[in-house]
C-alpha positions as CSV (number, residue, x, y, z in Angstrom):
1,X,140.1,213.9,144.1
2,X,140.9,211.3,141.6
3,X,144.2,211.1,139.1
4,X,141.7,212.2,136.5
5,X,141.4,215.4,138.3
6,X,145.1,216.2,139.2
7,X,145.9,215.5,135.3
8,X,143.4,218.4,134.0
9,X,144.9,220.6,137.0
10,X,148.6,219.6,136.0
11,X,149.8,223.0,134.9
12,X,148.7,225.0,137.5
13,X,149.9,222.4,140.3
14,X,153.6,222.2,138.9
15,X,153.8,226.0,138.5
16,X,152.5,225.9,142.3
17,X,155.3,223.2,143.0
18,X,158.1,225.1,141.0
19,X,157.1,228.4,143.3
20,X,157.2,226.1,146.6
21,X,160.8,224.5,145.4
22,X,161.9,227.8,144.6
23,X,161.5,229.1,147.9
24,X,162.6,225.9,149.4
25,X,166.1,226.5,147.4
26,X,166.8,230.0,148.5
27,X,166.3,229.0,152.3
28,X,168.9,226.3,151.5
29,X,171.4,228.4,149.4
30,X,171.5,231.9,150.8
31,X,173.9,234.9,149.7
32,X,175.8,233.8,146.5
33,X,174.9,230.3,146.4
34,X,171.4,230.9,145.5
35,X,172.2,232.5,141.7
36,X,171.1,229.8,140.1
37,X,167.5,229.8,141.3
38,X,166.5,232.2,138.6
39,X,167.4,229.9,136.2
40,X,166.5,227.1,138.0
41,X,162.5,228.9,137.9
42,X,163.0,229.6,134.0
43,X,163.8,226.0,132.9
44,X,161.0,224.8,135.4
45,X,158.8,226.8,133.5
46,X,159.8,226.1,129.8
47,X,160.3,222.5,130.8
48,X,156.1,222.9,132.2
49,X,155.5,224.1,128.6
50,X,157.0,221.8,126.7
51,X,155.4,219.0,128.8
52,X,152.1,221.0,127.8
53,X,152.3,219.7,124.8
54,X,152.5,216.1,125.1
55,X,150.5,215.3,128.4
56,X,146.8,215.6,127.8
57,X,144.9,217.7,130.6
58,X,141.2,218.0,128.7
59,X,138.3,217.3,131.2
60,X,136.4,218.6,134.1
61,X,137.1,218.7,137.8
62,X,135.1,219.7,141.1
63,X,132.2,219.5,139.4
64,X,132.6,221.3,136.2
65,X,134.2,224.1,138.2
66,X,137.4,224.2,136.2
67,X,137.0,222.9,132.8
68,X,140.5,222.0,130.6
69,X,140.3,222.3,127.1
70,X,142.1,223.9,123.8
71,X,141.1,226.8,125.1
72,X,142.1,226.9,128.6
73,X,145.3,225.6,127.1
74,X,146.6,227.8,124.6
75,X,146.0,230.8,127.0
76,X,148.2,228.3,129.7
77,X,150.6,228.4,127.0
78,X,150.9,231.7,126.1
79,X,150.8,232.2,130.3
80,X,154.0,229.8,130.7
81,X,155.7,231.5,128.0
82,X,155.4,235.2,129.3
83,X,156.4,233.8,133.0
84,X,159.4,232.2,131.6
85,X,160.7,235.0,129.6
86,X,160.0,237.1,132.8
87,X,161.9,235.0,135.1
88,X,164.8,234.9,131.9
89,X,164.6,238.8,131.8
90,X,164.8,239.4,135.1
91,X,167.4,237.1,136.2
92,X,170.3,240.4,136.1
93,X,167.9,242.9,137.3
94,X,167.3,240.6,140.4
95,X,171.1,239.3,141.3
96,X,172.0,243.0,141.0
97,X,169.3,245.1,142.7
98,X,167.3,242.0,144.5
99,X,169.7,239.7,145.8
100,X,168.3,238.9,149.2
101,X,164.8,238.9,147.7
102,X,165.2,236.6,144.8
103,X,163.4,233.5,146.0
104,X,160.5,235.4,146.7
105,X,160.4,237.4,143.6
106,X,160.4,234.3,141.8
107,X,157.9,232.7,144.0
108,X,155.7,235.0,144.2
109,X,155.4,235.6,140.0
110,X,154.9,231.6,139.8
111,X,152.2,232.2,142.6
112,X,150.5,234.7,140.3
113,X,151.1,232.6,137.2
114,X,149.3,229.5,138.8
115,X,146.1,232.1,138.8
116,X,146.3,232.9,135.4
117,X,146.0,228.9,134.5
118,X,143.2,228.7,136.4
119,X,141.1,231.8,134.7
120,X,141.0,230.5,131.2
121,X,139.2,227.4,132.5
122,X,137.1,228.2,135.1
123,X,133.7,227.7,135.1
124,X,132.2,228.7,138.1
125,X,132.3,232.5,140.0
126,X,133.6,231.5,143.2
127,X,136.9,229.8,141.1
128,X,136.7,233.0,139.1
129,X,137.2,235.2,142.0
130,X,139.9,233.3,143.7
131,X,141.7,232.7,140.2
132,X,141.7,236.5,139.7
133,X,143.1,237.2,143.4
134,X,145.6,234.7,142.9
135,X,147.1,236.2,140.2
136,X,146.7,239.8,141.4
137,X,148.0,239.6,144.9
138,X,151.7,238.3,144.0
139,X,151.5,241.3,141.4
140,X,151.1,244.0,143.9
141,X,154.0,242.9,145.8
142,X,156.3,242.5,143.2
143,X,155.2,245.9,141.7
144,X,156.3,247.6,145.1
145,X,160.0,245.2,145.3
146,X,161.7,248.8,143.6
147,X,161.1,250.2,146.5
148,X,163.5,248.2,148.5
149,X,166.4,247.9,145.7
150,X,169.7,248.6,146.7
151,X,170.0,251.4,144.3
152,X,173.5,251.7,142.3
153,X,176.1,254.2,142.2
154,X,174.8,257.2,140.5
155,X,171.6,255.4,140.1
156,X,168.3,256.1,141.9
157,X,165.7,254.3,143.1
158,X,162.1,253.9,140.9
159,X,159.1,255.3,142.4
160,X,158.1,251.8,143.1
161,X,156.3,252.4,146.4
162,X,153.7,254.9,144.2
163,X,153.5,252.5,141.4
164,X,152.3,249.6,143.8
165,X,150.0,251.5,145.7
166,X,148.3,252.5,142.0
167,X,148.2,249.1,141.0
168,X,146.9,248.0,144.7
169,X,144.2,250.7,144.7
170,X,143.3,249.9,141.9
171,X,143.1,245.9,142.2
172,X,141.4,246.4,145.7
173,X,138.4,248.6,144.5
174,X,138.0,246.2,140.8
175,X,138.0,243.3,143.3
176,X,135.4,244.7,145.6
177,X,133.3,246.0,142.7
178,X,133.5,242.9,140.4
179,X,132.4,240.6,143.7
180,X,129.6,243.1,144.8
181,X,128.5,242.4,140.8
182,X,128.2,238.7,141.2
183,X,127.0,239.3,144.3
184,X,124.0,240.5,142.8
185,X,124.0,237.8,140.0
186,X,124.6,235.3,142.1
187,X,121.4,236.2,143.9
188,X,119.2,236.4,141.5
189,X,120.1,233.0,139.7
190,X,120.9,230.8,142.7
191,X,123.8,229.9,141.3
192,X,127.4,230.0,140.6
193,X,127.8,228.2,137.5
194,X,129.0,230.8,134.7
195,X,127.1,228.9,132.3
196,X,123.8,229.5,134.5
197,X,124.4,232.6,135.7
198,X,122.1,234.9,132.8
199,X,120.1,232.1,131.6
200,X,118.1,232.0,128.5
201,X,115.7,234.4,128.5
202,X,115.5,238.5,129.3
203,X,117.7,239.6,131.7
204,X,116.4,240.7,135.3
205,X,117.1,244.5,136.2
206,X,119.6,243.2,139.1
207,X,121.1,241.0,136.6
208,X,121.9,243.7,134.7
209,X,123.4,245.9,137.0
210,X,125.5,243.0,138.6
211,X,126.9,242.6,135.5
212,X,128.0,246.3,134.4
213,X,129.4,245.8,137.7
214,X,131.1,242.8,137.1
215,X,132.3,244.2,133.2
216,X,133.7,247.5,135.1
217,X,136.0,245.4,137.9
218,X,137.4,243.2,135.0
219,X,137.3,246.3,133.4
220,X,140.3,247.7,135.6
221,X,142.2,244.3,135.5
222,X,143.3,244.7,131.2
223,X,143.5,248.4,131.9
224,X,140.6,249.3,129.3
225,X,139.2,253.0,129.4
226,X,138.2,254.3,131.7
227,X,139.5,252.4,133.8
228,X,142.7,252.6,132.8
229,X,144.5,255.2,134.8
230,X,146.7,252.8,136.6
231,X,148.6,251.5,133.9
232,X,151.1,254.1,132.7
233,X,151.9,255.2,136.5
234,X,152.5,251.6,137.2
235,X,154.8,250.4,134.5
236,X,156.5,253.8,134.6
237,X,157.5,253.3,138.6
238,X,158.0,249.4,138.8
239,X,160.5,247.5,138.2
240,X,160.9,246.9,134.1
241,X,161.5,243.3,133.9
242,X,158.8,242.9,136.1
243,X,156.4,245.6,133.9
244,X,157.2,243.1,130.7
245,X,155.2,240.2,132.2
246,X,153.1,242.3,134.1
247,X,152.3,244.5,130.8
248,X,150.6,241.5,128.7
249,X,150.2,238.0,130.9
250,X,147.5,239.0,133.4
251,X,145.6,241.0,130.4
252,X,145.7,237.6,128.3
253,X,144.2,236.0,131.4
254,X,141.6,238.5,132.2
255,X,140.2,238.6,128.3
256,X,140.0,234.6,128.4
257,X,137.8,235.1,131.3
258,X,135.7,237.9,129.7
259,X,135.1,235.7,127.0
260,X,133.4,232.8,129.4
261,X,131.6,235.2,131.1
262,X,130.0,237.9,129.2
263,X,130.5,236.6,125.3
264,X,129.1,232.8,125.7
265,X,126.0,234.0,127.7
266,X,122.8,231.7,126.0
267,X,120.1,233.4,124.3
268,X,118.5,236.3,124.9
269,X,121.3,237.3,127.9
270,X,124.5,237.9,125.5
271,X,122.9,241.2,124.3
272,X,124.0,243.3,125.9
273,X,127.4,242.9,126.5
274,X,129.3,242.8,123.5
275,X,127.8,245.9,122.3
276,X,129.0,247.3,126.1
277,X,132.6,245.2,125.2
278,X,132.7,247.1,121.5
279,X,132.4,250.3,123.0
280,X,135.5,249.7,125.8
281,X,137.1,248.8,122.8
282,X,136.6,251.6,120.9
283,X,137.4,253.9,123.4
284,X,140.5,251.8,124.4
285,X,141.9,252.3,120.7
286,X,141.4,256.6,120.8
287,X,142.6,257.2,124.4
288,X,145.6,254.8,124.4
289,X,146.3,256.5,121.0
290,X,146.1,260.0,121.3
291,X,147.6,259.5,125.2
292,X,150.8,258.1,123.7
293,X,151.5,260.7,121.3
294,X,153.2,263.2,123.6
295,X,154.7,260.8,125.9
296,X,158.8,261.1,125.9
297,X,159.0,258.4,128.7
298,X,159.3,254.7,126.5
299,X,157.5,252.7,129.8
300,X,154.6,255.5,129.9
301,X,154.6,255.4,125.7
302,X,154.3,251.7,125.7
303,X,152.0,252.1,128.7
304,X,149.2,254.1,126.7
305,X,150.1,251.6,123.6
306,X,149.2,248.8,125.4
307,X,145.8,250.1,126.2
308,X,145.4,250.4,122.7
309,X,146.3,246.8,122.1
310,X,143.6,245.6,124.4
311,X,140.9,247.6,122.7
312,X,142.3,245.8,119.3
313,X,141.8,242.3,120.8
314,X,138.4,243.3,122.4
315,X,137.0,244.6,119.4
316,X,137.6,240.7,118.0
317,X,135.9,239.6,121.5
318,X,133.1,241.6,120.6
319,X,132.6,240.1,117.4
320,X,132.3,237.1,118.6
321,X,132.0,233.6,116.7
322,X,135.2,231.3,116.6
323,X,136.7,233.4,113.7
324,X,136.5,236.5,116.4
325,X,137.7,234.9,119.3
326,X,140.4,232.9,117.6
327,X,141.9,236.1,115.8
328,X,142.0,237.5,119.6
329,X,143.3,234.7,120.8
330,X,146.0,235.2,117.9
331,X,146.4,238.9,118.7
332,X,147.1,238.4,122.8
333,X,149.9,235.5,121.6
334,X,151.5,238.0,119.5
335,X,151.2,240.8,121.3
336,X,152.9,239.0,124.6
337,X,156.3,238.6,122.5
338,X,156.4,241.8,120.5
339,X,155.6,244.1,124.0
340,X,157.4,241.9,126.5
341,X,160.7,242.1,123.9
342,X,160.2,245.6,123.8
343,X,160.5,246.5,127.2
344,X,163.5,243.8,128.0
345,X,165.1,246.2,125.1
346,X,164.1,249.3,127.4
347,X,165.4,247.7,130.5
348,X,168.5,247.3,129.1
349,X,169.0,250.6,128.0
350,X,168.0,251.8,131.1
351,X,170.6,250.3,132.9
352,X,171.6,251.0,136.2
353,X,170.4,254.7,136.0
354,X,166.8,253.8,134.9
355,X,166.2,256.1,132.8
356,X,163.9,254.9,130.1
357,X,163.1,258.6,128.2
358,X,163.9,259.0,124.2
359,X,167.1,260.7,125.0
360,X,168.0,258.0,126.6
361,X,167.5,255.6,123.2
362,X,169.5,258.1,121.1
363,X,172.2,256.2,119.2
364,X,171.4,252.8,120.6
365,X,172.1,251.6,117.1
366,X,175.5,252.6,116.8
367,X,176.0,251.9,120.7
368,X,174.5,248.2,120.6
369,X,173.6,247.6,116.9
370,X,171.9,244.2,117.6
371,X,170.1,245.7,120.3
372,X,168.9,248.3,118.0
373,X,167.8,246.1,115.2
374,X,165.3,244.1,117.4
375,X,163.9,247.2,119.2
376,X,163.1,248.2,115.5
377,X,161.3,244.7,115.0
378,X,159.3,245.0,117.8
379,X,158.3,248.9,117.4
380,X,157.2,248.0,113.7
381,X,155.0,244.6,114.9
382,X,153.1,246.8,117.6
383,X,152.7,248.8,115.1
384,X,151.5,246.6,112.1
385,X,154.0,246.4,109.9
386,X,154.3,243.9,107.6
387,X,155.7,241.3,108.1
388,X,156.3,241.2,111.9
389,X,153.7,239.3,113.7
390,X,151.6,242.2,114.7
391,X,150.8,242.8,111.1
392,X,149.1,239.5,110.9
393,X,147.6,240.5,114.3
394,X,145.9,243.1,113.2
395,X,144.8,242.2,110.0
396,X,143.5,239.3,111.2
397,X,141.6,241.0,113.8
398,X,140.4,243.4,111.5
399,X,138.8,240.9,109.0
400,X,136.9,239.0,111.5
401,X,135.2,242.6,112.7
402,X,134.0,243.5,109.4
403,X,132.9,239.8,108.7
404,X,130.8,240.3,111.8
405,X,129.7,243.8,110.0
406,X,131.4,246.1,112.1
407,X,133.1,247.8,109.3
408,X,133.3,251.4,110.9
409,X,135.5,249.9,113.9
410,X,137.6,248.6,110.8
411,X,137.9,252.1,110.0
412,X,138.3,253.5,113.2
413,X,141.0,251.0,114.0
414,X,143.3,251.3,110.8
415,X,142.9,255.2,111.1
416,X,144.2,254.8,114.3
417,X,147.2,252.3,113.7
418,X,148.2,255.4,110.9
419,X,148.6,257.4,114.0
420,X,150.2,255.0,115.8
421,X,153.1,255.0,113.7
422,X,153.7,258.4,114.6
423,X,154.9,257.8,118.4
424,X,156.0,254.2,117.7
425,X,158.5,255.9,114.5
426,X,159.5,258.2,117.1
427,X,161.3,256.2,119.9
428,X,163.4,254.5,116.1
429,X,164.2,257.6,115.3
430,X,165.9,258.4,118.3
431,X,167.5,254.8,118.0
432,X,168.9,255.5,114.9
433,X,169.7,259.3,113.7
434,X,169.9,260.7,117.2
435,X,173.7,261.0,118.3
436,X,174.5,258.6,121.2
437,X,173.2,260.5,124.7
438,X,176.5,259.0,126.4
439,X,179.5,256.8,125.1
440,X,179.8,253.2,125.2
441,X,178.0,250.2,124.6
442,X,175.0,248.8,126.4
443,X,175.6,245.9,128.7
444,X,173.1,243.0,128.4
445,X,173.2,239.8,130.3
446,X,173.3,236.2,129.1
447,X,169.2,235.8,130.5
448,X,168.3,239.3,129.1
449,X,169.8,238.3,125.8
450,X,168.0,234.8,125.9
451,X,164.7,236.8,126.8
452,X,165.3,239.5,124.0
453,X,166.8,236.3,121.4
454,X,163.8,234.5,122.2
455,X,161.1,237.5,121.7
456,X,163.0,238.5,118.2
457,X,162.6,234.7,116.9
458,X,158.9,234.9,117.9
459,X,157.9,238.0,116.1
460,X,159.8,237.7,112.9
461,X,159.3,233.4,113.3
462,X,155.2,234.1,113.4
463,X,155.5,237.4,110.9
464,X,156.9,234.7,108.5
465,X,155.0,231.7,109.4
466,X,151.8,232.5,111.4
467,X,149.8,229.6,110.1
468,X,150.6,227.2,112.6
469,X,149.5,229.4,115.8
470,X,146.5,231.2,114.0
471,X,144.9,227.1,113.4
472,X,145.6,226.6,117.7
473,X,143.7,229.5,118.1
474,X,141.0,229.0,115.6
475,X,140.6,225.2,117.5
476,X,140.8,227.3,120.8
477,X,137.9,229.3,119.6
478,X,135.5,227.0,118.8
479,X,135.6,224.8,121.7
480,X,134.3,227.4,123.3
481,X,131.3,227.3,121.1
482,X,132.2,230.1,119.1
């Protein structure tokens, strides 16, 4: 391994370091001594970042296996920034409920960030599959660290144990039906090279079936329908702060890997697939929909709305070319600050009790008015309003599918952001004309507030000036030959 090589793996290897010193720290500064480390993870990560930005990491290693370029990079961006703003927003949650855990839970969600740098660049199915494992594996565990919270006074403990064996279930059987896919792909080029794998001409009957089979295990990673069934159950039982990285990081990494596999295919061989990837979408966009409408928990709500989501940024994978990718490139940037600020807010209304249900929002404006204000923001950017971020989002994502003709998703898409409104409107209303469920204000800590601050900037920062990360995206896109 040459310099050359280390430099186009630098993210990944100083997120791996930052999880190693973490762990390193809390064997040195047990009980009290070890608050800081939280913070010490968060500034690691922001300070990774920033250094993102001014040390060059394009170029192939092992072969072509992992391949850094804009692309690869603005997904490791918008990576670093979720992970940092998870460790920010779960830096309370943790010294109160996690204490003798923290190092880990730290660890462990650098661990998993480390994977999702490696997705968005690799190149090859054997990287692809350890990539995907390395990012799931830390998630199961941290999905099940509820279930061994010291619960508060008066509080009780989430159902944490069932919301990591959903999520484990689930990862286990994608993971075994995505590797019996390339499996058969694999066998029938004699190859692992993703660029290789379909070829250029017809596609063999094995090939194809490897490949639904592939499609269906990443499938169950973003939570598209029908393979979806996890996702509400999960970020219902599991910790919140947790569910706000977990809710939008790992899907950004999965799509970028979608894209290398199924959308680039040469010739004859990308047939297929987006037409399969335009009908996930659609049916992403009318289940998540019409499942969130009667939903009074927030995390199940936001749950069904982020399945949704994905079907919006798939139907712009679908439609391929570098406007269509970059505008779902945009769309996964924004969507990672408006949903993770959301849930920070939930988690902070929650409290101690964890109870997360629209009485439990009632008169959060007059209880916490700045809290209040930015739960409004974010509602009204997942739900396309102008001008939060999300309303670019979706507008942009809906001009590059009816460039590529696709004018009925169009439809189907803006008919369905209407309804949308509807459950999103709800949880503001109970913010702001329901009477306060309880007295009092809400207590938020200094890295919840930073996390929440930093979200609130983002969404209105990009609603007013999106220019700047819709042209990284575009240059994203077309690198990878959109």
């Amino acid at each position: 391994m040459t310099a050359g090589d280390l430099q186009v793996l630098l993210l990944p290897l100083l997120v791996t370091a930052t999880a190693i010193v973490v762990l390193a720290l809390d064997l040195m500064l047990p009980g009290d001594k070890g608050r800081p480390i939280g913070w010490i993870a968060a500034l690691a990560l922001v300070g990774i970042l920033v250094a993102s930005f001014f040390v060059p990491t394009e170029g192939a290693t092992f072969g072509g296996a992992f391949v850094g370029s804009a692309w690869s990079l603005y997904f490791g961006r918008v990576a670093l920034l979720a992970g940092a703003l998870g460790v920010l927003g779960s830096i309370d949650h943790v010294e109160r409920r996690l204490a003798r855990r923290r190092g880990e839970y730290y660890a462990l969600l650098c661990f998993s960030l480390a994977g999702m740098l490696l997705l968005p660049g690799a190149r090859d199915a054997v990287l692809l599959v350890v990539a995907f494992e390395l990012m799931g594996i830390p998630l199961y565990v941290l999905a099940a660290y509820g279930k061994t919270e010291v619960a508060p006074e008066g509080g009780a403990k989430p159902p944490a144990a069932e919301a990591a064996l959903k999520l484990y279930l689930v990862g286990a059987t994608s993971t075994a039906i995505t590797l019996f896919g390339l499996a058969l792909v694999v066998g029938a080029a004699g190859t692992t090279e993703l660029v290789s794998l379909l070829g250029d001409g017809p596609l063999a009957p094995l090939t194809r079936v490897g490949m639904m089979l592939v499609l269906a295990g990443m499938s169950f990673k973003v939570g598209m329908v029908p393979f979806h069934m996890w996702v509400p159950d999960t970020y219902q039982g599991a910790p919140t702060p947790f569910v706000a990285f977990l809710s939008v990081a790992p899907k950004a990494a999965g799509i970028a890997a979608i894209v290398a596999l199924f959308v680039l295919a040469p010739g004859d061989a990308a047939g297929p697939w987006p037409k399969a990837l335009l009908l996930l979408a659609a049916a992403s966009m009318v289940v998540g929909n019409l499942f969130a409408l009667p939903q009074h928990d927030v995390r199940r709500l936001l749950g069904y709305s982020g399945v949704a989501q994905m079907g919006y940024a798939m139907i712009a994978v679908a439609a391929g070319g570098s406007e269509g990718l970059g505008m779902a490139a945009f769309y996964l940037g924004a969507y990672v600050v408006t949903n993770m600020g959301a849930f920070f807010v939930v988690h902070a209304v929650a409290g101690d009790e964890g109870k997360a249900d629209l009485a439990s929002m009632a008169g959060l404006s007059q209880r916490k008015p700045w809290l209040g204000i930015a739960l409004l923001v974010f509602l009204l950017s997942l739900a396309g309003i102008p001008f939060a971020v999300g309303f670019w989002a979706k507008l942009y994502v809906f001009m590059a599918v009816y460039d590529a003709g696709l004018g009925w998703l169009v439809f189907l898409g803006a008919l369905l952001a209407v309804l949308a409104l509807f459950y999103y409107l709800r949880v503001a209303r109970s913010a702001y004309f329901d009477p306060p469920a309880q007295e009092g204000g809400v207590q938020v800590d200094l890295g919840l507030k930073l996390a929440i601050g930093t979200c609130l900037l983002a969404v209105v920062g990009m609603g007013l000036w999106p220019n700047t990360v819709v042209e990284a995206a575009v240059k994203a896109a077309a690198v990878m030959g959109g």
